[in-house]
C-alpha positions as CSV (number, residue, x, y, z in Angstrom):
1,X,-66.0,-39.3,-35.4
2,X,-64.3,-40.3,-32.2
3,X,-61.0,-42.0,-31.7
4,X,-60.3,-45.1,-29.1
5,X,-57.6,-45.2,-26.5
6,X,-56.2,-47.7,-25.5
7,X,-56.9,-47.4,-22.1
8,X,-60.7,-48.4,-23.0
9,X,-62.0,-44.8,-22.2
10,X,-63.2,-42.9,-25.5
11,X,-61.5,-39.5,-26.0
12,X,-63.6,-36.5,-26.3
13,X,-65.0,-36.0,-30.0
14,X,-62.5,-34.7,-32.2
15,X,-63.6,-31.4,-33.8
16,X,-63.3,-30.4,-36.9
17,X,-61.9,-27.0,-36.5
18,X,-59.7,-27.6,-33.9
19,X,-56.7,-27.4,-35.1
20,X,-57.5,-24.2,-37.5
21,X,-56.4,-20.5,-36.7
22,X,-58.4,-19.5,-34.1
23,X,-61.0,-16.1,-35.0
24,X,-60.4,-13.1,-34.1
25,X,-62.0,-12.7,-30.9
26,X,-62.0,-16.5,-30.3
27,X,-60.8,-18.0,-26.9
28,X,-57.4,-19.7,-27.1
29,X,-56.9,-22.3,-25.0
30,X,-54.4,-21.3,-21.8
31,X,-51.2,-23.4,-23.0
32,X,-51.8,-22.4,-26.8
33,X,-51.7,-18.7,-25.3
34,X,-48.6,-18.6,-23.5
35,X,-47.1,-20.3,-26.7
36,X,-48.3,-17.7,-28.8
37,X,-47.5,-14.7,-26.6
38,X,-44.4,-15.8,-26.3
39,X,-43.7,-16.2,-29.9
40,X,-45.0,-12.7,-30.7
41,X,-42.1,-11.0,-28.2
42,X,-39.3,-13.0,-29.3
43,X,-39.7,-12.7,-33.1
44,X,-41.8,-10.6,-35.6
45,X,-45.1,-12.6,-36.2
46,X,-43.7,-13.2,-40.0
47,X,-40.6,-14.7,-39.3
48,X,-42.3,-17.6,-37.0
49,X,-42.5,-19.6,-40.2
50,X,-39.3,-19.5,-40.8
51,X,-37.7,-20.6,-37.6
52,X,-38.2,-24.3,-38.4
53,X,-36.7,-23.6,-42.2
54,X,-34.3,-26.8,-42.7
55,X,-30.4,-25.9,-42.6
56,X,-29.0,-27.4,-45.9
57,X,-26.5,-29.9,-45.8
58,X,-23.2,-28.0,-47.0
59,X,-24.0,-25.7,-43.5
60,X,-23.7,-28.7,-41.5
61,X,-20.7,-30.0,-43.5
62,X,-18.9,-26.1,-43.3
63,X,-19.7,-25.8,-39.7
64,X,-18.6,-29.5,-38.7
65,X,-14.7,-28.5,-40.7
66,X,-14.7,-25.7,-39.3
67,X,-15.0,-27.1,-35.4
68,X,-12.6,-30.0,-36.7
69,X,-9.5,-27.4,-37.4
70,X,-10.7,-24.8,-34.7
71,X,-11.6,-26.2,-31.3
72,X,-13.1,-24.3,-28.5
73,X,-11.4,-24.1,-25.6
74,X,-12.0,-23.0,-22.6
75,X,-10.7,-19.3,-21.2
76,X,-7.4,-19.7,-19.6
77,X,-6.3,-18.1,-16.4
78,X,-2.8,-15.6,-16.8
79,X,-1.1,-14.7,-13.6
80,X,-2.7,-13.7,-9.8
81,X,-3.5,-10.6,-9.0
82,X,-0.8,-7.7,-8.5
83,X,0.4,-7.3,-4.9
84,X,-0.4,-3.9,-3.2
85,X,2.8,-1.6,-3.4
86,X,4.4,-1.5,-0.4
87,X,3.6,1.6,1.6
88,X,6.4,4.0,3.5
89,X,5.7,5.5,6.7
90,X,7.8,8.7,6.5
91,X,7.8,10.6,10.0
92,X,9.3,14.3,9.9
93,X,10.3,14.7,13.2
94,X,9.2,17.1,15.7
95,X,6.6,19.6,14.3
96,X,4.0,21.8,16.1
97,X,5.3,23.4,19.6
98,X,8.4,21.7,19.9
99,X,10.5,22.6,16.9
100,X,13.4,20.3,17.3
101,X,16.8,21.4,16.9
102,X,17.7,24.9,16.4
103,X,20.5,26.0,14.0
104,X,23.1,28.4,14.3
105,X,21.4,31.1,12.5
106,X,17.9,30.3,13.5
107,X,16.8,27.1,11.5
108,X,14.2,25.0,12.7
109,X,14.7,21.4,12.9
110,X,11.0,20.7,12.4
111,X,10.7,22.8,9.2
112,X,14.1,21.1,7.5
113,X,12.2,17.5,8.7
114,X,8.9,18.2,7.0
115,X,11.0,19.7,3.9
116,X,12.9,16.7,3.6
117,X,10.1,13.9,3.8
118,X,8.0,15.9,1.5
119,X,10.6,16.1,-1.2
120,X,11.3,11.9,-0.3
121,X,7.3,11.2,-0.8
122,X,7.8,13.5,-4.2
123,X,10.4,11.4,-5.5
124,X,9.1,7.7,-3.7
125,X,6.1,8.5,-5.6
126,X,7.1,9.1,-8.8
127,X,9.2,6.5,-9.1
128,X,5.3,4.7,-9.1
129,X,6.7,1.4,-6.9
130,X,5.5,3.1,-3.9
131,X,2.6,3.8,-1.6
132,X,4.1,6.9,0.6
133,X,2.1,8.0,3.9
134,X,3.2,10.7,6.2
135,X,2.4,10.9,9.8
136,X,2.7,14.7,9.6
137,X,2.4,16.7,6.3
138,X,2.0,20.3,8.3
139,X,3.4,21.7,11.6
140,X,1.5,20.0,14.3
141,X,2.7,17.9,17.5
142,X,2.6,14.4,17.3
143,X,3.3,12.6,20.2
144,X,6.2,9.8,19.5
145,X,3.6,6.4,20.3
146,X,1.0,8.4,18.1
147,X,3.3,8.7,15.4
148,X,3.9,4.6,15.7
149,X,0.5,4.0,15.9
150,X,0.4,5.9,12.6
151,X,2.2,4.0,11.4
152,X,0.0,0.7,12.4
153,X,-2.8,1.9,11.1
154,X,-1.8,2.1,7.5
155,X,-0.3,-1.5,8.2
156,X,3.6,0.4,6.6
157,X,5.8,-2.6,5.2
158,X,8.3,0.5,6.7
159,X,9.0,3.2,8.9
160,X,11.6,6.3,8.4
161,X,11.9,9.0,11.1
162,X,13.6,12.1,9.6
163,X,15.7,14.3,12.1
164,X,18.5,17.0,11.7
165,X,19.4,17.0,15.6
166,X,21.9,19.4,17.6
167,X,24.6,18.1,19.6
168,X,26.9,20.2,22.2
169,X,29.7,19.6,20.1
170,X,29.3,22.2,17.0
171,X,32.1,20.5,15.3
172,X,30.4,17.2,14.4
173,X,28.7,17.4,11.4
174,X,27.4,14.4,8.7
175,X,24.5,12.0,8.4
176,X,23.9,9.1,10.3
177,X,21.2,5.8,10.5
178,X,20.1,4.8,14.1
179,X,18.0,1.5,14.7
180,X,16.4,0.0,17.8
181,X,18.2,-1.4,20.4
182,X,18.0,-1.8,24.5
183,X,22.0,-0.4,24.7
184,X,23.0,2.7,23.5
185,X,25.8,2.2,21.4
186,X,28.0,4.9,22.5
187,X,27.6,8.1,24.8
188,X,26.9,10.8,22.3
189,X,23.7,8.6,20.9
190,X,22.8,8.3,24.1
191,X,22.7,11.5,24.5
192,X,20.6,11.9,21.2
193,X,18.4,8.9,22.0
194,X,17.7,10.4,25.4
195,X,16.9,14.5,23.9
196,X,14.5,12.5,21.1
197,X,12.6,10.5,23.6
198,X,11.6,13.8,25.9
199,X,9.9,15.1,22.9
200,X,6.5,14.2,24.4
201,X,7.0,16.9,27.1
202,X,5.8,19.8,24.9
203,X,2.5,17.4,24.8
204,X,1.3,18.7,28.0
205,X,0.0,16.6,31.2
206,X,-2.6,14.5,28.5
207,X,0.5,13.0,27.3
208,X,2.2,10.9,29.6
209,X,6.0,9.8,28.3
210,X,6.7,6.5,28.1
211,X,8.4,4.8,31.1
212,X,11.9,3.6,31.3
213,X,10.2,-0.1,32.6
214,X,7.1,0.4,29.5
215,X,10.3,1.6,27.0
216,X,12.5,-2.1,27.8
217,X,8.7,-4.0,27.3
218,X,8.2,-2.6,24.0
219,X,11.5,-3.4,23.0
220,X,11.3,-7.0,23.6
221,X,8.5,-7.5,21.9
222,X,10.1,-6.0,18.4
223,X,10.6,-9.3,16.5
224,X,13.8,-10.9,15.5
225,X,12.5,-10.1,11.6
226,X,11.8,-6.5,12.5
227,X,15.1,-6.4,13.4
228,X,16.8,-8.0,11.1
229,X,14.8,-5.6,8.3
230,X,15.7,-2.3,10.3
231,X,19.6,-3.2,10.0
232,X,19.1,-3.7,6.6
233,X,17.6,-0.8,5.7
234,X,20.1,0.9,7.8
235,X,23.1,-0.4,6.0
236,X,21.4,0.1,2.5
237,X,20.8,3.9,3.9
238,X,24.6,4.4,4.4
239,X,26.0,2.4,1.6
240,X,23.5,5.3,-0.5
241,X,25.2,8.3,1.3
242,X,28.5,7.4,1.2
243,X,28.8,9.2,-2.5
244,X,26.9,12.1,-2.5
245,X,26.2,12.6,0.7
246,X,28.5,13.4,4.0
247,X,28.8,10.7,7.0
248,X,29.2,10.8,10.3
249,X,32.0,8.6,11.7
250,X,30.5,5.6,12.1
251,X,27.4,6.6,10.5
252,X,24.9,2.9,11.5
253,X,24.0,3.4,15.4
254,X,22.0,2.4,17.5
255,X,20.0,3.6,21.0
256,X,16.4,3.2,22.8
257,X,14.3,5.5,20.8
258,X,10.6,5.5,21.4
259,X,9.4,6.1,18.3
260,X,11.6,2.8,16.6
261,X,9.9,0.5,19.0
262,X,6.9,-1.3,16.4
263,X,6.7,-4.7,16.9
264,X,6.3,-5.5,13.3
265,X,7.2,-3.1,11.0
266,X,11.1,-2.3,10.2
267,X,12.1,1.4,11.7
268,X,15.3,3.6,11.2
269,X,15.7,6.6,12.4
270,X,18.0,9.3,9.6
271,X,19.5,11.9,11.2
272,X,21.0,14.0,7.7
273,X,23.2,16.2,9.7
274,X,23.5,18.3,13.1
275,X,21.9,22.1,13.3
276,X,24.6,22.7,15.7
277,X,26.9,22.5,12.5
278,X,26.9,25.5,10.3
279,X,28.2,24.1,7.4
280,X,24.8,20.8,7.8
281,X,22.1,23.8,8.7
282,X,23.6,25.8,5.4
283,X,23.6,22.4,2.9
284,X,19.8,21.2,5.0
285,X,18.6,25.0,4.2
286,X,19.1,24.2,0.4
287,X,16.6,22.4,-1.4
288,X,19.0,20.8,-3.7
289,X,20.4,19.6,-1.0
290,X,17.3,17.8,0.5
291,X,16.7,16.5,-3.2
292,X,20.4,14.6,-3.1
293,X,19.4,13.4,0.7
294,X,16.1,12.2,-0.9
295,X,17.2,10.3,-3.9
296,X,20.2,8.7,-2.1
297,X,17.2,7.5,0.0
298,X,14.7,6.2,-2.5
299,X,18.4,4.6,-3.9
300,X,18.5,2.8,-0.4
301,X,14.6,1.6,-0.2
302,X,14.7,0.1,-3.8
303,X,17.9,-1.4,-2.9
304,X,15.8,-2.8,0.8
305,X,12.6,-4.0,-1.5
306,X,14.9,-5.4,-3.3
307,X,15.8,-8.6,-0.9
308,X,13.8,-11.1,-1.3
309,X,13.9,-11.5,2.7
310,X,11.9,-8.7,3.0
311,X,9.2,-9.7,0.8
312,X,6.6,-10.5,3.4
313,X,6.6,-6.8,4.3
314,X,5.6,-5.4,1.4
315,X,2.0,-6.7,2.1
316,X,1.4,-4.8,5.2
């Protein structure tokens, strides 16, 4: 029997068996392959029959209550991601073939330095709110622009140069902070300023120092904000020695130094006592000592992080 369309045009006889199981062996018609083939990975052949199995009303009804009282919503978003901790250029001064300062009874200047910072990144590091770099973490020679450039390339939110200097006086004795500035503030850190900034001579010939014209360039181009951060850190240095550790008269200075002169990143320089002293190279010699320096100093950059001002430099 054929069936009519109603296009006019007879359809193709209708067979009987058509729509039977094929045979085994019979060909299956391309679409009614893919169908099957497809059924036979995604479920065991018995359980076909029961995919279409009717879901009985009460389902419907539970399900339906059960979206009423419990909505979905969609996945909210908490918080941004955490800012990076701000990372701590410590710079142990000297190292290598210039030693620095030389105590009364044969101390090196470079060896207290490295001391020093190491037990400050110990402490900084524990406390777990810090990224700590060092520019120098054995006794090599740094030149005083490398050390800067350091400094730069782990984009520091700040910079700490740690000294223990000599002075011809033997009497002076007690830390003190010293920032960037064009002036010296008084003779005797000029003097200091000027001993600290011919480091660069045990470099050899490869290492040309820095020009008095190159030294007042750089120093101009130190933002108002780099400043601004440097005398705060400064201040927050001091007000953290003044109990537990001795000061200088006058301790906050300030004096061209090379090695203070980043454009963008806030740099002290800590002198924590004189070698020319006896009584600062015996307490510097002491590694309780160093550990009082160093947590009067993580005391001081908490207190510097702190300020809300200096936010932006904790980024890098």
């Amino acid at each position: 029997m054929t069936t009519g369309r109603p296009d006019g045009q007879d359809a193709q006889p209708r067979r009987p068996h058509d729509d039977a199981p094929a045979a085994k062996g019979a060909i299956i018609q391309p679409g009614r392959r893919a169908v099957v083939a497809g059924l036979g990975v995604l479920v065991p052949s018995v359980a076909v029959a029961r995919v279409a199995a009717p879901v009985p009303a009460h389902v419907h009804a539970a399900a339906a209550a059960h979206h009423a009282t419990h909505p979905l919503h969609a996945p909210s978003i908490i918080g941004k991601a955490a800012a990076p901790k701000p990372l701590v250029m410590l710079d142990p001064g000297h190292g290598g073939k210039d030693p620095g300062a030389i105590g009364i009874s044969g101390t090196y200047e470079k060896h207290v330095a490295e001391a020093a910072a190491s037990e400050l990144q110990r402490q900084l590091e524990a406390s777990g709110r810090y990224r700590v770099a060092m520019t120098r973490a054995d006794d090599r020679f740094i030149p005083l622009e490398g050390r800067v450039d350091i400094a730069h390339t782990h984009k520091a939110a700040l910079f700490i140069s740690m000294h223990a200097d000599a002075l011809h006086d033997p009497a002076v004795r007690g830390a003190s902070v010293y920032t960037l500035a064009a002036r010296a503030s008084d003779r005797q850190t000029a003097m200091l300023a000027q001993t600290e900034n011919s480091a660069d001579r045990y470099g050899g010939p490869q290492v040309h120092a820095t020009s008095p014209e190159v030294q007042e360039i750089l120093a101009s181009l130190v933002t108002e904000e780099t400043r601004h951060g440097a005398a705060h850190m400064a201040s927050s240095i001091v007000t953290a020695f003044r109990p537990r550790v001795g000061l200088l008269q006058h301790p906050s200075r300030h004096a061209s130094f090379v090695v203070l002169k980043s454009a963008d990143i806030p740099s002290v320089l800590v002198e924590m006592g004189f070698m020319s002293n006896h009584m600062d190279e015996a307490a510097l010699r002491q590694a309780a000592h160093r550990m009082v320096v160093a947590s009067a100093m993580v005391q001081a950059i908490d207190r510097y992080f702190a300020t809300d001002s200096m936010v932006t430099h904790a980024t890098g």
